[in-house]
LUMSESE-773490 format. One line per field, with one value per residue (C-alpha): residue number from 1; y, z, x. Coordinates in Angstrom, 3 decimals. Layout:
<nodes>
pos	NUM, ... .
py	Y, ... .
pz	Z, ... .
px	X, ... .
</nodes>
This chain:
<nodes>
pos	1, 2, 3, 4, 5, 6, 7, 8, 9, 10, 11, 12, 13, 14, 15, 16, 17, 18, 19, 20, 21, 22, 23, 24, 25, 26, 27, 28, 29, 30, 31, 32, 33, 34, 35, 36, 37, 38, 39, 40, 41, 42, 43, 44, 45, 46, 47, 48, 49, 50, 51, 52, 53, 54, 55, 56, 57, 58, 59, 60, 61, 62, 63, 64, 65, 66, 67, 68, 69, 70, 71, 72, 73, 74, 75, 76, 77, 78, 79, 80, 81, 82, 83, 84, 85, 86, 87, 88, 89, 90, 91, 92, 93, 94, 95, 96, 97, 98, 99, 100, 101, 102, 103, 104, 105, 106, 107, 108, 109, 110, 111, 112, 113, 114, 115, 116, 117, 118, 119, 120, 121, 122, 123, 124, 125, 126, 127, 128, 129, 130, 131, 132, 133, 134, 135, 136, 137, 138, 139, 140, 141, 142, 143, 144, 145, 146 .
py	-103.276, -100.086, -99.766, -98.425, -101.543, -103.449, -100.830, -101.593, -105.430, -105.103, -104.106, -101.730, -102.345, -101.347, -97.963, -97.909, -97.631, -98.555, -95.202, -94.342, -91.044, -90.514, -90.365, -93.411, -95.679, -98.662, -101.026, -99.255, -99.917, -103.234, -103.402, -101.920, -104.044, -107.348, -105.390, -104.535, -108.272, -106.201, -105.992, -102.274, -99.025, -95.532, -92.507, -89.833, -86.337, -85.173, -86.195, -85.897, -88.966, -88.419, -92.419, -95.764, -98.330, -101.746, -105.441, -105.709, -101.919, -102.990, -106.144, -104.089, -101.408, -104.436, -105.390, -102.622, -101.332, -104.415, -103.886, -100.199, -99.576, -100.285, -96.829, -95.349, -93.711, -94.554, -91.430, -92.923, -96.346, -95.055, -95.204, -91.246, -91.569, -92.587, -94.108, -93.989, -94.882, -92.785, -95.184, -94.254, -96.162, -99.777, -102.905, -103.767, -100.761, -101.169, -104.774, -103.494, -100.399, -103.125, -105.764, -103.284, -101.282, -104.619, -102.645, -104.908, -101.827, -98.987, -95.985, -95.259, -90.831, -90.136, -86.738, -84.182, -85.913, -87.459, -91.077, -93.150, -96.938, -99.040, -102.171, -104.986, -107.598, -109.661, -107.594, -107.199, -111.084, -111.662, -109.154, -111.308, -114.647, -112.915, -111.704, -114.835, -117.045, -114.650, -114.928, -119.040, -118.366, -116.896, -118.978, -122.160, -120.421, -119.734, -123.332, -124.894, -122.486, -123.616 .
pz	-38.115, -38.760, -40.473, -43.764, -44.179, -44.098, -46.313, -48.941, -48.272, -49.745, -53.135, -55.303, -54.602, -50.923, -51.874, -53.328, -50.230, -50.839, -49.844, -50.105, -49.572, -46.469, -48.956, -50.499, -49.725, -47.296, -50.413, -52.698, -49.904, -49.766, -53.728, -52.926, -50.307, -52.164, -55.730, -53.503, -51.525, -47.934, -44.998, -44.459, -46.128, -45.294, -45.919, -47.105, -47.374, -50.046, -49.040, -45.736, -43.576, -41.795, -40.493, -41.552, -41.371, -41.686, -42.751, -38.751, -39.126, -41.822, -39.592, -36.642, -38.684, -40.240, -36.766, -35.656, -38.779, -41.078, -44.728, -44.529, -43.887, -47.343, -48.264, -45.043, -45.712, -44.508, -42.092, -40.756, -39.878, -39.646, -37.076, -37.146, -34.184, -36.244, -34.804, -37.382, -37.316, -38.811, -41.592, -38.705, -36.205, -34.648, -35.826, -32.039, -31.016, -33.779, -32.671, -28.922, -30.179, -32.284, -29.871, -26.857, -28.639, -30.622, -34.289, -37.544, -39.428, -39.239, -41.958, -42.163, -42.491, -43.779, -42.473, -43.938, -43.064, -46.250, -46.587, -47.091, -47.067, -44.545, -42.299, -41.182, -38.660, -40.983, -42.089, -38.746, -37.783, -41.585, -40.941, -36.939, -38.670, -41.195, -38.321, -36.529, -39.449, -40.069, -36.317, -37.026, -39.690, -38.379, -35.839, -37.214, -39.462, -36.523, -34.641, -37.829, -38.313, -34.495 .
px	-104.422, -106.136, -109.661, -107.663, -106.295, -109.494, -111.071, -108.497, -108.515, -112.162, -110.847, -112.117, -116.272, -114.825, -114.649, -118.333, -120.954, -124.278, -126.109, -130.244, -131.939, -134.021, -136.910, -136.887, -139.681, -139.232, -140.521, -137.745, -134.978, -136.189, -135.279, -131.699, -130.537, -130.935, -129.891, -126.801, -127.057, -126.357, -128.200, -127.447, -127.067, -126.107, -128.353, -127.267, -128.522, -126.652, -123.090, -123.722, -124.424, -127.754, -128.396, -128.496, -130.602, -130.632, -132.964, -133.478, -135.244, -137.438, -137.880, -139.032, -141.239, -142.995, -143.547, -145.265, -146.809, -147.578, -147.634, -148.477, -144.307, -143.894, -145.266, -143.333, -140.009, -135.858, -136.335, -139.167, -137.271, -133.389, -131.404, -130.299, -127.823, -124.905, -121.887, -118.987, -115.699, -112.274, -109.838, -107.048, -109.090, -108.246, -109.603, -110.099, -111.694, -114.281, -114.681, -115.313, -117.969, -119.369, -119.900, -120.728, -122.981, -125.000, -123.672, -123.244, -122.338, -120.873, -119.603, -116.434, -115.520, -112.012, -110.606, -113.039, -116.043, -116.800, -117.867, -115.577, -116.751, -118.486, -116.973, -119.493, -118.886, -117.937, -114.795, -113.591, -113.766, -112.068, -109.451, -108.532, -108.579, -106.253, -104.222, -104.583, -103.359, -100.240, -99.459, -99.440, -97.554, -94.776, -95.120, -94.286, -91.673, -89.989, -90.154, -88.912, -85.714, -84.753 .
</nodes>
């Protein structure tokens, strides 16, 4: 199964990424990620995709800074080393970059470099029970035909 697949398996709202500018306040993407009910978005410069950052980030900053990260900015918290993924790509090799590299989310480009939606861990483990449950399927389709 290929990352396109999962992509469309989220319907049309797969297509729409939740996105913030590197300006925005820490307090105002506090607001988006429960107005979007995620735990990360992309930020983007523009189109382009300059980091992402996530409710462990704000988790961290508050950590460190206490209640004066509210006033901070995304850049200031972002993770700017971006790992992405291509709709061509694997289902298991985004599983493997995911689990290796401790990532919960991660943008997906299509061919130009453009955004073009974002897979969680969540997608990937829906789209091997889906796989999983086919396999059964088939399975048991073929022990009852013999």
């Amino acid at each position: 199964m290929r990352i396109a697949d999962v992509l469309r398996g989220k319907g049309a709202g797969g297509a729409v990424v939740a996105a913030v500018d590197p300006g925005t306040t820490v307090e105002g993407l506090i607001a988006e990620l429960a107005r979007h009910n995620v735990g990360a978005l992309v930020v983007l410069d523009g189109d382009r995709v300059v980091g992402i950052v996530s409710e462990r980030d704000v988790v961290r900053g508050l950590e460190r800074s206490g209640s004066a990260l509210l006033a901070t900015t995304v850049a200031d918290i972002m993770t700017a080393d971006v790992r992405t993924c291509l709709p061509t790509d694997s289902v298991d090799s985004l599983a493997a970059t995911m689990t290796e590299r401790r990532i919960r989310h991660l943008p997906v480009l299509d061919e130009h470099g453009a955004l073009a939606g974002i897979v969680s861990i969540g997608d990937v483990v829906k789209s091997h029970i889906s796989q999983l449950e086919a396999d059964r399927d088939q399975l048991q389709s073929y022990i009852s035909q013999g």
